[in-house]
N, C-alpha and C positions, 0 to 999 in steps of 0.2 A: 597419706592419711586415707583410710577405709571409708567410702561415701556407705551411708545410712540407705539401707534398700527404700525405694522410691514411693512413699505415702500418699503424696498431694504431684499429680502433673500440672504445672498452671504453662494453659493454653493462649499465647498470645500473637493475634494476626495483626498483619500490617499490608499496609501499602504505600510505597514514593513518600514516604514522611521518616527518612534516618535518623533526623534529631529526635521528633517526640519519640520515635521506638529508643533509642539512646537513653531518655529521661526515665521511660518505662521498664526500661531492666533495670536501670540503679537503683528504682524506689524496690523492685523483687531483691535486687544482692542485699537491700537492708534489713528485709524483714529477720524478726522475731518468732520462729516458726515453730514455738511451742516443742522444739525436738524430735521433729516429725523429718524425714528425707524427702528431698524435693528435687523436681527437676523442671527447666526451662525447655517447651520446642514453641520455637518462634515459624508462625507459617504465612508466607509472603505470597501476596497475589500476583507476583509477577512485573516489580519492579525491576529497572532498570538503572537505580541509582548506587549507591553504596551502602544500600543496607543489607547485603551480606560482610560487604568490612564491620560494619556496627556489630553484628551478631558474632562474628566470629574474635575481634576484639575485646567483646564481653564474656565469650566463654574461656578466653584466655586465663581471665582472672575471677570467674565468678564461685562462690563456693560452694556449688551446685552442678550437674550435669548438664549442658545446653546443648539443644540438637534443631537445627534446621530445616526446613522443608521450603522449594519455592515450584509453583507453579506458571505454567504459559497464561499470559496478563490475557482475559480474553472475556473483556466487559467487569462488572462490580460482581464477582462472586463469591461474596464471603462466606457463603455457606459450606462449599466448597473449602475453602481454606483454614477454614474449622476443623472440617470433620478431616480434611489433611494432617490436624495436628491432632486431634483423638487417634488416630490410626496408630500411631508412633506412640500412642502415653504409656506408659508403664506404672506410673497411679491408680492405685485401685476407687482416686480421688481425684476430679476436672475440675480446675478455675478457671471460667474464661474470661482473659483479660484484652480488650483492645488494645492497637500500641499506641494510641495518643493520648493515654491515660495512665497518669503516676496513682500509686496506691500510699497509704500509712503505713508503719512499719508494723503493725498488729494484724494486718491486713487478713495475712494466712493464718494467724492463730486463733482469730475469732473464726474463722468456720471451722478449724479442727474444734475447736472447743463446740459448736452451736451443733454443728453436722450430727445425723442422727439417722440411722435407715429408714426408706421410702422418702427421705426428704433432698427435698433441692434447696437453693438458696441465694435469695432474689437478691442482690444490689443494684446500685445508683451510680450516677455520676453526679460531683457537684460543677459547673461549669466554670472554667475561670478565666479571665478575661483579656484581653493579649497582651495588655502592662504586667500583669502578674506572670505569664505564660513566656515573656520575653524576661524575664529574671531567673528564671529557672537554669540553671545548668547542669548538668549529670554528673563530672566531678565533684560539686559540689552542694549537692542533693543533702548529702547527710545532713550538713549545719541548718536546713529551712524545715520551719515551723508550716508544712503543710496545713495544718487548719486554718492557721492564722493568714493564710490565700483566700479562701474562702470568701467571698462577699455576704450581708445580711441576707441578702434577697435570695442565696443560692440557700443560705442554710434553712430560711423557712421552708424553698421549694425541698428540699429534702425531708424536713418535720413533717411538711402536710402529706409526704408520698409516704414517708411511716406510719404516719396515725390512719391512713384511709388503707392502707395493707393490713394492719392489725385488725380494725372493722371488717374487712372483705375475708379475714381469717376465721373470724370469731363468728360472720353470719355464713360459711360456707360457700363463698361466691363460687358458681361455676368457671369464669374467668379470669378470676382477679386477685391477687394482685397479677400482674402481667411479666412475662418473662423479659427483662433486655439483656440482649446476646454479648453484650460488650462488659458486662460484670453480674456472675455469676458462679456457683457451683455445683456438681451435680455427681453422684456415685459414678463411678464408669459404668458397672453396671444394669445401672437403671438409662444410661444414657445410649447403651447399646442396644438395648431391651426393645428402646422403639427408632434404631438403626439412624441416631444420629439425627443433625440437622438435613432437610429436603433440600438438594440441589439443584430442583426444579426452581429454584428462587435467584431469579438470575436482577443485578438492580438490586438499588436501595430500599432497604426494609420487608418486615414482617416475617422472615426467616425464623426471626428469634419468636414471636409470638405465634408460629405456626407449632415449633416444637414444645413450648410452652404449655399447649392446647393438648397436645398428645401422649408428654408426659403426662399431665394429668388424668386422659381417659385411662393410660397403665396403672395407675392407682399412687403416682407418687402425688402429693403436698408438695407446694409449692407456698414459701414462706421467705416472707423480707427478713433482710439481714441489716438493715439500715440503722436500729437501732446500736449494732457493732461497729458500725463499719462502712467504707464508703469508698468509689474512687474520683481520681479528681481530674476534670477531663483538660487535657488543653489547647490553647486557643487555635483552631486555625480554620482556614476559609472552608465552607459548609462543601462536600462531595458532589459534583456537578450533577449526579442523578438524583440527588435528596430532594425530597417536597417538603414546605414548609408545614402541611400538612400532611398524620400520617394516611388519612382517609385518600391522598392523592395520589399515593407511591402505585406503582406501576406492577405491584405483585398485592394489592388489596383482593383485587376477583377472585385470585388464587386462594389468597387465605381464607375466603370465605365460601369455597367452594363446599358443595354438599359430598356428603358420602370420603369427607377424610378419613381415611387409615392411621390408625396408630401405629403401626410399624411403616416408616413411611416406604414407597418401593426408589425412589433414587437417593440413598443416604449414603452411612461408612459402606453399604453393599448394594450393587444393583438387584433385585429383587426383579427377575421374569416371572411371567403370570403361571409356570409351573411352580413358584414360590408362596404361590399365595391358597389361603383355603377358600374356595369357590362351594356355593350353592347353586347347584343345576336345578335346569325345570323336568317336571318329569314325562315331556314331551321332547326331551332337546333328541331323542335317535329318531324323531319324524320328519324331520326337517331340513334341509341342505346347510339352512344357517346353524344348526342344533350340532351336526357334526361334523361342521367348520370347528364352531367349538369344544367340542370333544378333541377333536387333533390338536389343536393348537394351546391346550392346558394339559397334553399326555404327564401323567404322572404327579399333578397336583393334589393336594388332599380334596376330596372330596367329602361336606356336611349332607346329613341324614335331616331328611324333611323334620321340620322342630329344634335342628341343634346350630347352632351359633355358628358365623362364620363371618371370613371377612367381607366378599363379596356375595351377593345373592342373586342369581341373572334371573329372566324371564326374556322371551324371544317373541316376536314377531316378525310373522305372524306365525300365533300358537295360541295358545286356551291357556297353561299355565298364570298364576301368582306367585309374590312375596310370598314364602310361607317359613322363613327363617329370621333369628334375629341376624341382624346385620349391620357392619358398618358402613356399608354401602351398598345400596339395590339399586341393579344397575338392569338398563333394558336396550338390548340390542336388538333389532331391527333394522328387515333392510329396508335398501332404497324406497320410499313409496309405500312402506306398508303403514297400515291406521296403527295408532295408540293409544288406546281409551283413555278418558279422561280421566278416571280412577286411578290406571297403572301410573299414567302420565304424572299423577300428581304423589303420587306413591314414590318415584322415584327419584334417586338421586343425582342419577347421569343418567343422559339415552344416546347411546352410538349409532349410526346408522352406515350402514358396509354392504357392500356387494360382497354375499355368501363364495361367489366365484378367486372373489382378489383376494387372496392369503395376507399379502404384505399389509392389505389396507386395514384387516381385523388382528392380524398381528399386533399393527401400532395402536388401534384404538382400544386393545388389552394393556397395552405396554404403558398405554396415558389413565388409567381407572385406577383414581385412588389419589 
């Protein structure tokens, strides 16, 4: 039989949990996919167990294309093993799906139906509880009444995370609704556009709300799908780096660091600082730090005083300002020198490097942004 050229990639990561990955391809072999071509890459953080037997047992029989990807286990890098299974998609369409989460069988057909360009599309998980979660089997998935798992208490929290996304739609919220990495969809496209999830997000959480953030400076909408659709998470012991708290996770400073890039520079491509469009001062050929940086951006675009760019430098010591818009203005400075108050506050990162050590302003370009 001729497979259907590949419409919808749905992207599902795992780690050391074979059964729930198990439970989570059966509910994809079920779906209802609207007659769209689909394919599975399952991308492993670098287990040890037999969840490449799970994966490749299920592409024996699935009625889909399935492709695998595993990476060296080397800490909680999901982000990473995301943008491992982006690389490989051949969907001009990303789901991303976690592997300890079963879907419905309409699952894929309400975003082909909802999907729309410039948009993405937010889902949920309902949580279900380890009685329920230990009933589950993957052969025989098909015969359970997935909703009917569901507890009241999960399906309010799903209602009120609807109704307060539809609100934050309707008033234009800058942030919100909020991206979760573990069910969603998004154009390839648009998801290349701003190079993928930042693999600077090493540890549990905000990965997902970092790229969330950035799609949206690109100009896509960001819109819940919860009114379609839902996945349903299951039970098992919380990821030893998770905080009960998202405000505790270990990559919060990160995510709220000033002067983020929308394209991010460690994603599906390393991005070196001759990659990026830089705003010079127009004192940087005075200065030993000024053509530090002229060498070490050879052949980067360079913005014309007034025109938009991604970074904006100013150097001390020197006399230049800000005088671009920017996604980030950044001021470098060496060792020891003053930074007024004004620029100081102007700015969104300030490096400080000895003009002499290449390596040391190399990396503190390689970290901006």
């Amino acid at each position: 039989m001729t497979r259907q050229a590949v419409d919808v990639s749905i992207l599902v990561t795992t780690y050391a949990r074979p059964r729930h990955l198990a439970l989570a391809l059966a509910s994809l072999a079920l779906q209802e996919a609207a007659g769209c071509g689909l394919e599975v890459i399952v991308s492993d953080d670098g287990s040890t167990d037999d969840t490449p037997d799970v994966v490749r047992e299920f592409a024996g029989r699935a009625p889909f294309a399935v492709r695998f990807t595993s990476l060296p286990h080397d800490g909680f890098r999901l982000a990473r093993a995301r943008n491992a299974a982006a690389r490989l998609a051949a969907g001009r369409y990303l789901l991303f799906l976690d592997g300890d989460c079963v879907v419905p069988r309409h699952h894929v057909a309400a975003h082909v139906a909802r999907r729309r360009p410039g948009t993405a599309l937010l889902g949920y998980c309902a949580r279900l509880d380890a009685a329920a979660s230990a009933r589950l089997d993957p052969p025989r998935l098909r015969e359970v009444d997935l909703a009917a798992l569901v507890s009241r208490g999960e399906r309010r929290t799903l209602s009120l995370r609807r109704r307060r996304a539809w609100w934050h739609g309707v008033v234009r919220h800058a942030t919100k609704p909020r991206l979760a990495g573990g069910d969603f969809g998004v154009w390839r496209d648009d998801f290349v556009r701003v190079n993928g999830f930042d693999e600077r997000f090493v540890g549990w959480g905000q990965e997902d709300d970092d790229l969330g953030l950035r799609l949206r400076a690109s100009g896509v909408r960001l819109e819940s799908i919860l009114d379609r659709t839902a996945s349903l998470h299951v039970w098992h012991p919380p990821d030893p780096t998770a905080t009960r708290r998202w405000r505790d996770g270990v990559n919060v400073d990160y995510c709220h660091r000033k002067g983020r890039l929308t394209v991010c520079r460690h994603g599906l491509v390393d991005r070196p600082a001759a990659a990026v469009t830089w705003g010079l001062p127009g004192d940087c050929a005075t200065s030993p730090l000024g053509r530090a940086l002229v060498a070490q951006i050879a052949g980067a675009r360079h913005a014309m005083p007034g025109c938009p760019c991604e970074i904006d430098v100013v150097i001390r010591p020197g006399s230049a300002r800000f005088v671009r818009p920017a996604e980030c203005r950044l001021v470098i400075a060496m060792t020891g020198a003053t930074v007024e108050p004004d620029i100081d506050r102007a700015a969104d990162q300030i490096v400080r490097v000895d003009p002499h050590d290449k390596s040391s302003l190399a990396a503190a370009l390689a970290d901006v942004g």
